[in-house]
MIRO-924257 format. One record per residue (C-alpha): x, y, z. Coordinates in pm, whole numbers, plus 32768, in hexadecimal, padded with zeros to 4 digits. Each point is the difference from the previous one (the first is absolute). Last residue first. Layout:
N
{u->X | v->Y | w->Z}
...
***
This chain:
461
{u->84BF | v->8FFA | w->85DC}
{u->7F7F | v->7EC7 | w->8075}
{u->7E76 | v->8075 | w->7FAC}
{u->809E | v->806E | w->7EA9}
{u->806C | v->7EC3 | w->7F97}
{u->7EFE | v->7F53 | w->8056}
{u->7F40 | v->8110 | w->7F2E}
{u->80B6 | v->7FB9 | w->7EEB}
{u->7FD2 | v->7E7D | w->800E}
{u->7EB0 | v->801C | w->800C}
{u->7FCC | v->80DB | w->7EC4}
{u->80F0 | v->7F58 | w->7F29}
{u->7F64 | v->7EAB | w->806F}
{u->7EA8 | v->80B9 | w->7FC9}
{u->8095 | v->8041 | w->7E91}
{u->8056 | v->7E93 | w->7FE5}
{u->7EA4 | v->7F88 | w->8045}
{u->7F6E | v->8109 | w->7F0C}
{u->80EE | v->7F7B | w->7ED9}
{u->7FBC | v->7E69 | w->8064}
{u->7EA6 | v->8067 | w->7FD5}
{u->8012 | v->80B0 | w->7EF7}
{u->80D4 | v->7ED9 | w->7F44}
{u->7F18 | v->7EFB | w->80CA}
{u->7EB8 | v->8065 | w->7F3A}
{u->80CA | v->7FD8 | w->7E71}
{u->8066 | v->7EC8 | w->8099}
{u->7ED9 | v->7F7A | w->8071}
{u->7F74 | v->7FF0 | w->813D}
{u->7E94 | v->7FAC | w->7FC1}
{u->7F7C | v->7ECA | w->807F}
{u->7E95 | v->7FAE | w->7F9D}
{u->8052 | v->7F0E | w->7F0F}
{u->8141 | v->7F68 | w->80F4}
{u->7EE6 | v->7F33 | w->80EF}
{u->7F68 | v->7F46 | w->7EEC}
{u->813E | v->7F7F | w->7F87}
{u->8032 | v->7F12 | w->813F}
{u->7EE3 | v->7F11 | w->7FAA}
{u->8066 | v->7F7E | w->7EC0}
{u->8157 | v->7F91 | w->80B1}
{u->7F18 | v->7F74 | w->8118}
{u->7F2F | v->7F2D | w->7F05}
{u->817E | v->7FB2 | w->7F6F}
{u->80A2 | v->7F73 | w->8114}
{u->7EAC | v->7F2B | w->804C}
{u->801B | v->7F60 | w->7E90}
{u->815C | v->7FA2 | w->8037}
{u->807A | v->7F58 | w->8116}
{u->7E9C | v->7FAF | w->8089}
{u->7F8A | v->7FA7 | w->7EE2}
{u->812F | v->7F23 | w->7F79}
{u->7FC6 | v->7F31 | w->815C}
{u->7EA5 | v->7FE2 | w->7FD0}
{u->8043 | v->7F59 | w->7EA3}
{u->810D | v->7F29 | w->8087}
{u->7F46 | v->7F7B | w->814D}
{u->7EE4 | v->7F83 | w->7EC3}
{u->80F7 | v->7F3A | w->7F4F}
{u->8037 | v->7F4F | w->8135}
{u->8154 | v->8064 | w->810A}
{u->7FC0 | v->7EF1 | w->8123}
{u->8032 | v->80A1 | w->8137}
{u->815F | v->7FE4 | w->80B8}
{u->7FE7 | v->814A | w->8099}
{u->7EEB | v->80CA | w->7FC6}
{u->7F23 | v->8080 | w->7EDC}
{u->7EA3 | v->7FBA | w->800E}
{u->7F44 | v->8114 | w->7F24}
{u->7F9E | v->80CC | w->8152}
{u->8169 | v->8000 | w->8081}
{u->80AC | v->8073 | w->7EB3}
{u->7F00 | v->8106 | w->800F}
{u->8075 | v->8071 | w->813E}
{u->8161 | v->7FCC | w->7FB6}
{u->7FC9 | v->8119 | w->7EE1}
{u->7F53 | v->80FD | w->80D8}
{u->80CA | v->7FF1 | w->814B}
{u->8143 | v->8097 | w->7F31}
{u->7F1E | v->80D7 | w->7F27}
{u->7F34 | v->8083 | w->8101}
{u->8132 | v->8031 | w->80DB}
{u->80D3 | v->8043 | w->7F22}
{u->7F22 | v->812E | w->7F73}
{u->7FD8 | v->8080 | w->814F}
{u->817C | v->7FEF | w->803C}
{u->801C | v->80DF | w->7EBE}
{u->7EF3 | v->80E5 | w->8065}
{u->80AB | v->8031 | w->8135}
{u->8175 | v->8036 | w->7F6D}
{u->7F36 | v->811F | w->7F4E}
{u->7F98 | v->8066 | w->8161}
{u->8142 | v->8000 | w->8027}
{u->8095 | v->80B3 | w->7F01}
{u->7EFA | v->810E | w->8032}
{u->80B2 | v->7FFB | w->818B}
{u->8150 | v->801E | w->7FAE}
{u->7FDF | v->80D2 | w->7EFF}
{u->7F67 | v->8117 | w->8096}
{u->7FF5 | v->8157 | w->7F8E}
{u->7F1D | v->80E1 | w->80A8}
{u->7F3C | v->814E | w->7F83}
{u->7ED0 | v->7F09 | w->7FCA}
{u->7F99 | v->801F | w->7EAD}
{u->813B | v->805E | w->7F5F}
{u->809F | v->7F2D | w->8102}
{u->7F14 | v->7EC2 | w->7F78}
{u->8035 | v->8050 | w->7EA5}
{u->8177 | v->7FF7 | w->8040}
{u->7FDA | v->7EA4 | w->80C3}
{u->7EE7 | v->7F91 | w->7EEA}
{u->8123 | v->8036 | w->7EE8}
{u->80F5 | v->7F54 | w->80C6}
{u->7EE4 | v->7E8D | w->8010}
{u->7FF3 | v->8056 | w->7E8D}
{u->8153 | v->7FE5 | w->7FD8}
{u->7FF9 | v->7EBB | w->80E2}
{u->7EC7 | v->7F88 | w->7F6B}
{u->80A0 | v->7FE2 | w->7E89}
{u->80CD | v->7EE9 | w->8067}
{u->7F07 | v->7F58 | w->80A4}
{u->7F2B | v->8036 | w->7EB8}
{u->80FB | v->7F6C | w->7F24}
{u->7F5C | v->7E6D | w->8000}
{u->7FEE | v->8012 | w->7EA2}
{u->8144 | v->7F8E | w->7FE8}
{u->7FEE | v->7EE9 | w->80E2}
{u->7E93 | v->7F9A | w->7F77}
{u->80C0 | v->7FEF | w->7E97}
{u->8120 | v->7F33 | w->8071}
{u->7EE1 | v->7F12 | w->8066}
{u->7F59 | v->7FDE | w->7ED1}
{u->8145 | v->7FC3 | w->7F6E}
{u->8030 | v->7EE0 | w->80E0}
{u->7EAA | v->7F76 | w->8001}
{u->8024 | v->7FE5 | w->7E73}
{u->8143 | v->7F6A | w->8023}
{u->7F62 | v->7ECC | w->80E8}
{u->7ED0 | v->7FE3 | w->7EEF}
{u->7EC0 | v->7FF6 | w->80FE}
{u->7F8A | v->7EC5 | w->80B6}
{u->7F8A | v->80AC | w->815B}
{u->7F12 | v->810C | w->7F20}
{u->8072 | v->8119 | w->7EE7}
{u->7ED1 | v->8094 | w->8094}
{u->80A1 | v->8061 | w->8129}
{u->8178 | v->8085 | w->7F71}
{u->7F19 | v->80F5 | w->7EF1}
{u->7F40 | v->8073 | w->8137}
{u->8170 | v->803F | w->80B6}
{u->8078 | v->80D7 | w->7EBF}
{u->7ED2 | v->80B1 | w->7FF9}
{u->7FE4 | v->806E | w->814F}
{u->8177 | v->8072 | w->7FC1}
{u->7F7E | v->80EB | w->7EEE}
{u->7EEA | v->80A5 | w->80BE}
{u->8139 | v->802D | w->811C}
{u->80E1 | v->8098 | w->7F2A}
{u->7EDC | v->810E | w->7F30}
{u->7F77 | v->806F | w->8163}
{u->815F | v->801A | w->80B0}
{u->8090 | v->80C1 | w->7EC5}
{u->7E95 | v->80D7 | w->7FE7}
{u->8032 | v->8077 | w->8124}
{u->8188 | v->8004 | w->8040}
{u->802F | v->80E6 | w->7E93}
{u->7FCE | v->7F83 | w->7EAD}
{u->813E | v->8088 | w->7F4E}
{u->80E8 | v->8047 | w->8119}
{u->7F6F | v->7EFB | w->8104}
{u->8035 | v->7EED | w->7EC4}
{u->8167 | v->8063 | w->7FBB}
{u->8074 | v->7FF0 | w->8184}
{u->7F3B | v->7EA2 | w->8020}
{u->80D9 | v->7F2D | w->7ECB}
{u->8153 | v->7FFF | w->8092}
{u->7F3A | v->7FC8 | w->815A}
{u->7F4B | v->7EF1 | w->7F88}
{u->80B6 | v->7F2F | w->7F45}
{u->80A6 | v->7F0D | w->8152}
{u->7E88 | v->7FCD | w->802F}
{u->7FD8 | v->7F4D | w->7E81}
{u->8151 | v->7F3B | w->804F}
{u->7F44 | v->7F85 | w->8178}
{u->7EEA | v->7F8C | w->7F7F}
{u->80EB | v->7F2F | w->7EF3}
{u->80AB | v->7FB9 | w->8135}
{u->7EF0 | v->7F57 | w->80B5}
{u->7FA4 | v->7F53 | w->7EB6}
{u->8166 | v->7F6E | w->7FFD}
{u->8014 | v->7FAF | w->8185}
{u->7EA6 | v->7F3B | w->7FFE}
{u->806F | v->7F69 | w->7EAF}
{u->8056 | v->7EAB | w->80D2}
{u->7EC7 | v->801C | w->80E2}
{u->7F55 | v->7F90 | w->7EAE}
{u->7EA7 | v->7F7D | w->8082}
{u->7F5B | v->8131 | w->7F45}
{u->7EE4 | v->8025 | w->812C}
{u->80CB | v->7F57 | w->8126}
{u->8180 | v->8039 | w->7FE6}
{u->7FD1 | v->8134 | w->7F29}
{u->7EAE | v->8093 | w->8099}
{u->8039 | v->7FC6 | w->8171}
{u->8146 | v->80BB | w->7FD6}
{u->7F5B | v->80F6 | w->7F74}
{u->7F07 | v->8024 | w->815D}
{u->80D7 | v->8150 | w->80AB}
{u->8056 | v->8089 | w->7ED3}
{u->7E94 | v->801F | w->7F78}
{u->7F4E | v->8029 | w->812D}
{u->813C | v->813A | w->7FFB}
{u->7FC4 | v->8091 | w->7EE4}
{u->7E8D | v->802D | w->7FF0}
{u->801A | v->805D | w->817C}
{u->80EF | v->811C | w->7FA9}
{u->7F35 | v->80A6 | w->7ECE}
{u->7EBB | v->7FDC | w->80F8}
{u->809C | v->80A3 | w->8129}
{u->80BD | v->80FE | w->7EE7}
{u->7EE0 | v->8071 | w->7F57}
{u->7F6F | v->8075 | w->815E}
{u->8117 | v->806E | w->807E}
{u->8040 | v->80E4 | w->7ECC}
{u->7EA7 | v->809C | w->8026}
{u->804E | v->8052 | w->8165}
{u->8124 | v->80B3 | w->7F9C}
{u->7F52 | v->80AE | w->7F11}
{u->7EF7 | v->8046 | w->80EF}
{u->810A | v->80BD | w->80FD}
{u->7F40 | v->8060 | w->814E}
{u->7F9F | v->7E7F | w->806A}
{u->815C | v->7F69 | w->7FCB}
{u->80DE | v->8139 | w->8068}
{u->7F05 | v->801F | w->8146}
{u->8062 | v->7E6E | w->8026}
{u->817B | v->805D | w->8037}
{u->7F63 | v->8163 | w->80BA}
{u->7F8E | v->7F05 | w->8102}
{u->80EE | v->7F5B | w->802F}
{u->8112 | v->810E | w->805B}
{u->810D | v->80C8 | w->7F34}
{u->80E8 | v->8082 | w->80C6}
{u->8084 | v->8167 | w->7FB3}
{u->8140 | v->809A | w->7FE2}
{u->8027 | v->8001 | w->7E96}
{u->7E78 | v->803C | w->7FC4}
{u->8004 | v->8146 | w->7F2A}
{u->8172 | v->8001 | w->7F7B}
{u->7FAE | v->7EA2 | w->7F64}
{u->8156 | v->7F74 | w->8004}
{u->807C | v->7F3A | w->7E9A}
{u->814A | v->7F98 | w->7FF4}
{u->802F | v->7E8E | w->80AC}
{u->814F | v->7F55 | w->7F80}
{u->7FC9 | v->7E8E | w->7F85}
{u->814A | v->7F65 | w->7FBD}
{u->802A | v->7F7C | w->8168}
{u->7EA3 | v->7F73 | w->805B}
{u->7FE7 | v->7F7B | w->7EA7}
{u->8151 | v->7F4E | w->801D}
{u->7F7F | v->7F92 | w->8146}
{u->7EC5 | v->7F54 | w->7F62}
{u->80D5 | v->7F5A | w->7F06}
{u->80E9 | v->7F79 | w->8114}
{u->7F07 | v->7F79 | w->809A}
{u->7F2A | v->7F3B | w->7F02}
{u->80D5 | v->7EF3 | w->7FB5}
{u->8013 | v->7F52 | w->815D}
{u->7E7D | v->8048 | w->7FE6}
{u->7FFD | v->7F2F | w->7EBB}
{u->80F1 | v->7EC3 | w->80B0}
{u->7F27 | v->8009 | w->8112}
{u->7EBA | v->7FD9 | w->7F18}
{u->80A9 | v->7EBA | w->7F34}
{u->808B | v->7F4A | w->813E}
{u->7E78 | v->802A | w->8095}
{u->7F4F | v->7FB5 | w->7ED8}
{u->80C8 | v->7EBD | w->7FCB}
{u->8011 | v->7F8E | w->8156}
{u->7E5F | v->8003 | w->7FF9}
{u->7FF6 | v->7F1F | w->7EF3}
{u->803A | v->8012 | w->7E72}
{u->8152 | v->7F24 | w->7FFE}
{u->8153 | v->8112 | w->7FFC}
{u->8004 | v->7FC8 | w->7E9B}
{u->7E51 | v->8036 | w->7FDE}
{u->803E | v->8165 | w->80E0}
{u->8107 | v->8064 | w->7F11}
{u->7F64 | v->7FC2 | w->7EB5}
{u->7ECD | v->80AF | w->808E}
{u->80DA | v->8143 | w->806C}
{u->80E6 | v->8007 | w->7EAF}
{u->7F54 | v->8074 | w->7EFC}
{u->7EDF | v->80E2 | w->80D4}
{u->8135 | v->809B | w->80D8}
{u->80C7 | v->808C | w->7EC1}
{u->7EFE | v->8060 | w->7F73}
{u->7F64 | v->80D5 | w->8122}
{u->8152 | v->808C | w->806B}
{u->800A | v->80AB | w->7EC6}
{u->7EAB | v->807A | w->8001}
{u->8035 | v->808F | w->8149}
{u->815C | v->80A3 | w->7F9F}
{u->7F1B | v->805C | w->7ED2}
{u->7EEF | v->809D | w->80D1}
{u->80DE | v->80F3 | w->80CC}
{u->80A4 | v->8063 | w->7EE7}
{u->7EAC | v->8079 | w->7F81}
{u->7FB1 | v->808D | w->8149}
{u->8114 | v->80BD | w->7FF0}
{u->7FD1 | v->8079 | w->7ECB}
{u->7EA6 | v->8051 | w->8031}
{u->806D | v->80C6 | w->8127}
{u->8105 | v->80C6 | w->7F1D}
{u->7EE1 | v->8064 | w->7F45}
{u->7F33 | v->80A5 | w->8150}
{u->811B | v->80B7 | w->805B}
{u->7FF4 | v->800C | w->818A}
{u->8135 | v->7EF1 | w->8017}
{u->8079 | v->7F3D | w->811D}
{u->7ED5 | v->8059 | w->80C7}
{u->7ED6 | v->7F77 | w->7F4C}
{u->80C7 | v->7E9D | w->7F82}
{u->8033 | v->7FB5 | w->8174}
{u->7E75 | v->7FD6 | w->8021}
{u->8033 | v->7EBA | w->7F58}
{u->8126 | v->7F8D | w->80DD}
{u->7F6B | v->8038 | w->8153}
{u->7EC7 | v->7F5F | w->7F5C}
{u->80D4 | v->7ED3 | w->7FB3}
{u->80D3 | v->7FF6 | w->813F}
{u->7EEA | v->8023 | w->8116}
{u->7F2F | v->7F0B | w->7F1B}
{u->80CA | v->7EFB | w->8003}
{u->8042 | v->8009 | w->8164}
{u->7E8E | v->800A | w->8062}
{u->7FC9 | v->7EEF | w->7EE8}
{u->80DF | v->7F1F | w->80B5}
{u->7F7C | v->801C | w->8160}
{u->7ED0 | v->7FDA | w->7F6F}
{u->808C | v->7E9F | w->7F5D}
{u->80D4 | v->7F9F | w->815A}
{u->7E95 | v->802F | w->80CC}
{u->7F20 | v->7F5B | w->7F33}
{u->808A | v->7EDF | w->7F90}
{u->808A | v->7FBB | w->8143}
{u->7EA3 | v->7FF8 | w->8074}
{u->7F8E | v->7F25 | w->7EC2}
{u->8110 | v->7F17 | w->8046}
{u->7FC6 | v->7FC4 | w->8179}
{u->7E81 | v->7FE9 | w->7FB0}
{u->8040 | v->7E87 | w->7F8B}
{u->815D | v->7FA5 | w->8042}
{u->812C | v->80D3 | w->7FDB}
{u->8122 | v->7F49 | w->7F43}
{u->80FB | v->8129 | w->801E}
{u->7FD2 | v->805B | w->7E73}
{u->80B4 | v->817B | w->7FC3}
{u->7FBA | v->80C5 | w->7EE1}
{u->7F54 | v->80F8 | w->80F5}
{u->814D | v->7FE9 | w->80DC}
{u->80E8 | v->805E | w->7EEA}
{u->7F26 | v->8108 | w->7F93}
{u->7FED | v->80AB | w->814A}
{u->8169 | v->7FE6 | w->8048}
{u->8056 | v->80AE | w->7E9C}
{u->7ED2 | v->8111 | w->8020}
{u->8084 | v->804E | w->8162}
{u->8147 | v->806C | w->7FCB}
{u->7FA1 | v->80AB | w->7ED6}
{u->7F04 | v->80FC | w->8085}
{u->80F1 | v->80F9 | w->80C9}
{u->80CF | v->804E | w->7EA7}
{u->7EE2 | v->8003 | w->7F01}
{u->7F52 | v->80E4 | w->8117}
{u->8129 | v->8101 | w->7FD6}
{u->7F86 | v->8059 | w->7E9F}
{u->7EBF | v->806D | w->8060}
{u->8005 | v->8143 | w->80BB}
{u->8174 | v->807D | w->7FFB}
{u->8152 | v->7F64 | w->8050}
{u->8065 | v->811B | w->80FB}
{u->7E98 | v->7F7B | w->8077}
{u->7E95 | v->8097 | w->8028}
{u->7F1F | v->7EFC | w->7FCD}
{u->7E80 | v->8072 | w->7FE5}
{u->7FBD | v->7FA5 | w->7ED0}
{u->807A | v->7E97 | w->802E}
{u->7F39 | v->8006 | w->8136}
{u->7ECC | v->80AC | w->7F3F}
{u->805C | v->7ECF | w->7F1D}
{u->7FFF | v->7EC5 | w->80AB}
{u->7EBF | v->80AC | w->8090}
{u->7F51 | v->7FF5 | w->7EC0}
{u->80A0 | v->7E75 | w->7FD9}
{u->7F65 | v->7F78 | w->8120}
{u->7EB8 | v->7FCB | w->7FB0}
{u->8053 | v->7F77 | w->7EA0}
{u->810C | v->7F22 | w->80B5}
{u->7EDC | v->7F7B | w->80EF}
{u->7F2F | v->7FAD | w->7EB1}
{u->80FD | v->7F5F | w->7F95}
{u->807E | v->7F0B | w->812C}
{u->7E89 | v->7F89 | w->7FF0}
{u->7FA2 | v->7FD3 | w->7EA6}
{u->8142 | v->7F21 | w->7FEA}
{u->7F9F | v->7F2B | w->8115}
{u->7ECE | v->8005 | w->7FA8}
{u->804D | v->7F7F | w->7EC3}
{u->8118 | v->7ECE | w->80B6}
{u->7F00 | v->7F85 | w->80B9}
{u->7F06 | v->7FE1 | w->7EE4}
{u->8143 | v->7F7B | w->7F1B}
{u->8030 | v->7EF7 | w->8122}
{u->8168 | v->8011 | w->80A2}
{u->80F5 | v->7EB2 | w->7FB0}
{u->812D | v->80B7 | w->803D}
{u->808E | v->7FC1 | w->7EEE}
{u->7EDF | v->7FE9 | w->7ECC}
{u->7F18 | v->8148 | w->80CC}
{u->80F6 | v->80A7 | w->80DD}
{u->810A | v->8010 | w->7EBD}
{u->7F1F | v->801F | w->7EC8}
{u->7F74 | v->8146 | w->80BE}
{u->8148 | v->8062 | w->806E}
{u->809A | v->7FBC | w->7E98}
{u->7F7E | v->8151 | w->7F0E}
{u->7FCD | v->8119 | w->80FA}
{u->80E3 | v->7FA5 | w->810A}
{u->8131 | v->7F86 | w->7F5A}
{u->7FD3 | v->811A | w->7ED2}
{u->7FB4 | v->80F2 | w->8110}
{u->8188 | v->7FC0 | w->80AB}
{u->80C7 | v->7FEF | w->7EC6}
{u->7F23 | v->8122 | w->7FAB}
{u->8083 | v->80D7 | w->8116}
{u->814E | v->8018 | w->7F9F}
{u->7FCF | v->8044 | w->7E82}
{u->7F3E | v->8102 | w->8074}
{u->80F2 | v->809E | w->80E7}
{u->8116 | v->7FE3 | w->7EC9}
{u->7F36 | v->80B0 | w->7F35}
{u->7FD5 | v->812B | w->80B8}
{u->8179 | v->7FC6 | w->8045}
{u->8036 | v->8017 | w->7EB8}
{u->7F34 | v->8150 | w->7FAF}
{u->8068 | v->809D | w->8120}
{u->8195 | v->7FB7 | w->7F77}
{u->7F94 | v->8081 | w->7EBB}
{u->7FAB | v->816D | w->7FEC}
{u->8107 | v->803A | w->8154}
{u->80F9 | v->7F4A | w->7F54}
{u->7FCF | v->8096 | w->7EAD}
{u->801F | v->8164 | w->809A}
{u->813B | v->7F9D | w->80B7}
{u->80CD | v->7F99 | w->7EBC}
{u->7F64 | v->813F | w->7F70}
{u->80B4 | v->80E7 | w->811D}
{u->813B | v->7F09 | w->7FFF}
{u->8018 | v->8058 | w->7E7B}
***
């Protein structure tokens, strides 16, 4: 009885604190991705140009930094192991970071845009130290390639969870507390507050299993985290659907605000269509292990994101003055369809074992972050993207809204998202890891484990 007792904990309590991580860190990416924009731009009086750059900026640093975010992650040898200890040392300084990017000291002219600047890479740094310390953590917990679907699946409702909760109750919050700068600030502390313990549950729960007999003892440098970009195509493939996938999501996230209180002119169903989003993401992973078994990650990330372009081009053309319920079941729909993320993960483990069966070298730390890259590429054209536009048609603070601001508003929200949506398919035609190609090579990667490990053994003998 004790035996099975302590086979459930150690087949559950990863999965949890998996969960529990990601639940963490979206209380933090949910401030920055969906308010921070809204925040600099309607608080702290910042120009949308300004505030683009700004964005493009910070981004495109993160995307430079994130391959060697993960040779270091890679290259961490603790009693803790190579990724999960980085959830511990990161915290301190994702909470004081956020506090002080949602922070309004009154800075004058280039004041603000400095401080700007320096507290919001700051934050992104931090941010992305945790989260890619967290998504490589899901390749050495467990080296069965199922069980990492399941984790990644819990991973996505604790996300999803979070998600709902935050997009029903975040705008409501901010207008009680009076829509200024004091509101964002009171409403982000009180998030990060949340966030720690969930990130230390992860950090406690999460046991590190899987040692790569052939690179145990060795550190993984730059330039082999770009040689694991350049010498995997699959992997580059991926990156390539996911910088477009990413920046169709995220000019989307980062300019809906724009759309309700601007385009609709109902900033009171901003929460409700935010969670209806939110419902259709909270789906996903109950829905994502069934598709990868029948259709596979290709065609599961082509067939998901086709869909999701429709979904968004249905949203445009149903214009500013469209049926409120019809936008939010349009918008559940673009939620759901919105799976590929999901579905990158796997396929982000599948291109680390196709990588080492290419290679000879498994390294999670730094294909995660060069998928972390393509991510913070895709924010940053995504991010920089939809202000931009926003910029060009007019928008600023204070302007008059005409019937015309509306239109360009609902095509930048929604008709861009799905252009790049469109877009990211192309890349996953040629890709060709399926799952009939990853059961032999999963099989020869494990007999090279064998191999390895047995001649380890033997050199200490």
């Amino acid at each position: 009885m004790a035996a099975a007792s302590g086979s459930l904990a150690s087949k559950y309590l990863p999965r949890i604190g998996y969960m529990s991580t990601e639940m963490g860190t979206t209380f933090s990416f949910y401030m920055i991705s969906s308010f921070l924009s809204v925040f600099y731009t309607d608080a702290v009086g910042l120009t949308p140009m300004v505030v683009s750059t700004l964005m493009l900026v910070v981004r495109v640093i993160d995307a430079v930094v994130a391959p060697v975010l993960g040779g270091i992650i890679d290259g961490t040898r603790s009693k803790w192991g190579r990724c999960r200890p980085w959830l511990l040392w990161g915290l301190p300084f994702l909470v004081l970071l956020s506090i002080l990017t949602f922070s309004d000291f009154n800075f004058s002219g280039a004041g603000k845009v400095m401080y700007a600047y320096i507290t919001y890479i700051g934050l992104e740094l931090a941010f992305m130290l945790v989260d890619t310390s967290k998504a490589a953590l899901v390749n050495t917990i467990t080296a069965d390639g199922q069980e990492r679907v399941v984790l990644n699946s819990w991973r996505s409702a604790g996300g999803s969870i979070i998600n709902i909760v935050l997009s029903a109750v975040t705008m409501p919050i901010i207008l009680f507390l009076g829509n200024d700068s004091g509101a964002y600030q009171i409403t982000n502390v009180i998030y990060i507050i949340v966030c720690i313990p969930l990130i230390l549950a992860g950090f406690f729960l999460c046991k590190e299993t899987v040692v790569d007999a052939t690179t145990s003892g060795e550190k993984v440098k730059f330039s082999e985290s770009m040689a694991s970009l350049v010498k995997n195509p699959m992997l580059l493939l991926l990156v390539v659907s996911s910088v477009l996938g990413t920046a169709a999501s995220l000019s989307r996230i980062g300019t809906q605000v724009y759309y309700y209180q601007h385009s609709l002119q109902r900033a009171d169903l901003a929460g409700t269509i935010m969670v209806a989003y939110q419902v259709g993401q909270f789906l996903v992973p109950f829905v994502v292990p069934t598709v990868l078994r029948f259709l596979g990650k290709k065609m599961g990330m082509i067939v998901a994101n086709a869909l999701d372009g429709v979904a968004l081009l249905v949203l445009f053309l149903m214009g500013p003055n469209a049926n409120p319920i019809a936008v939010i079941v349009c918008t559940f729909f673009v939620g759901f369809f919105a799976m590929s993320a999901l579905m990158s993960f796997s396929a982000t483990s599948d291109c680390i074992e196709y990588g080492y069966f290419r290679n000879g070298k498994r390294t999670p730390g730094a294909s995660v972050g060069v998928m972390t890259m393509s991510v913070k590429l895709g924010l940053a054209l995504g991010g920089w993207l939809g202000l931009f536009l926003l910029g060009v048609f007019g928008y600023q603070q204070g302007v008059e809204v005409t019937e015309g601001m509306r239109e360009s508003i609902n095509f930048v929200v929604n008709a861009v998202p799905a252009i790049l949506t469109f877009l990211s398919v192309l890349p996953m035609i040629p890709y060709s890891l399926t799952n009939k190609r990853m059961q032999e090579i999963n099989a020869a990667n494990a007999e090279a484990d064998a191999k390895a490990a047995e001649l380890q053994g033997a050199d200490k003998a």
